[in-house]
C-alpha positions as CSV (number, residue, x, y, z in Angstrom):
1,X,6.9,18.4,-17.5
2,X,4.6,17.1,-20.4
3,X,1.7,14.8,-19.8
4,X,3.5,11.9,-21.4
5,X,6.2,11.7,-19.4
6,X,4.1,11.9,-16.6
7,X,1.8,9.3,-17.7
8,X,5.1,6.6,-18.2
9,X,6.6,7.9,-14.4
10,X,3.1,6.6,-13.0
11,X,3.0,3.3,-15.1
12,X,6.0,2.9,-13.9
13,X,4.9,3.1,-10.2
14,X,2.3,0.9,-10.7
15,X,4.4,-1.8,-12.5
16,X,6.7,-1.4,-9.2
17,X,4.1,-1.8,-7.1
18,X,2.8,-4.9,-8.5
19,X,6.7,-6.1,-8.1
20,X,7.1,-5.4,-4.3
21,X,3.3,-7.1,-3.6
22,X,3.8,-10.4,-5.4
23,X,7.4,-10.3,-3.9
24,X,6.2,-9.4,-0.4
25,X,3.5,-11.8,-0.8
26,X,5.8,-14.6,-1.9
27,X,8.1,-13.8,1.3
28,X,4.9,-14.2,4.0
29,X,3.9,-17.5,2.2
30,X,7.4,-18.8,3.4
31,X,6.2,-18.1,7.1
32,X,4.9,-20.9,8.4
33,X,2.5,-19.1,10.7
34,X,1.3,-17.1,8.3
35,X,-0.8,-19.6,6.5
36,X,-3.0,-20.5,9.1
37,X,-6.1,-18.7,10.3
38,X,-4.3,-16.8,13.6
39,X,-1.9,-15.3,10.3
40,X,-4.4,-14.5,8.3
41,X,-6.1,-12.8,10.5
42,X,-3.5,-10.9,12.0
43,X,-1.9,-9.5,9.0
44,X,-6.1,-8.8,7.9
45,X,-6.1,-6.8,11.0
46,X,-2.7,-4.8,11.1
47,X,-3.3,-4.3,7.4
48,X,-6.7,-2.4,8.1
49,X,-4.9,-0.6,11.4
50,X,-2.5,0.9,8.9
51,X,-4.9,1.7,6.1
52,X,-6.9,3.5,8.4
53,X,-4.1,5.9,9.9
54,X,-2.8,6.7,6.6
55,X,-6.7,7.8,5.3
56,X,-6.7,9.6,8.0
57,X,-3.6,11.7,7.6
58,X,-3.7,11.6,4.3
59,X,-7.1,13.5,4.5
60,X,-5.4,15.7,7.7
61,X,-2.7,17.0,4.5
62,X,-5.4,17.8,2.3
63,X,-7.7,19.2,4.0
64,X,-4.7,21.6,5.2
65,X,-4.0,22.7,1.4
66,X,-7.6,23.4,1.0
67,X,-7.8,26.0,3.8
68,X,-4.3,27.9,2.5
């Protein structure tokens, strides 16, 4: 596959992804709960929960195609 059509697949990821945040985002602004600090806070901390697992097995993959 050439380089440009590699370069629009990932712009078009990223255009996506900017889609589903602002749509996601939009959605938990409608929760009533979610606008006060207990919310906030939560989703800060579940947010940071799941960030961590998938660092970690994302660097569990990687560091398996490094040994092969």
């Amino acid at each position: 596959m050439g380089l440009n059509k590699i370069i629009y697949y990932e712009f078009l990821l990223v255009i996506a992804s900017v889609l589903i945040f602002r749509s996601l985002w939009m959605i938990l602004d409608r929760i009533s709960w979610m606008n006060h600090d207990f919310g906030i806070l939560g989703s800060l901390i579940v947010g940071i929960i799941i960030l961590t697992i998938s660092l970690f097995r994302l660097n569990k993959i990687i560091d398996m195609k490094k040994e092969k």
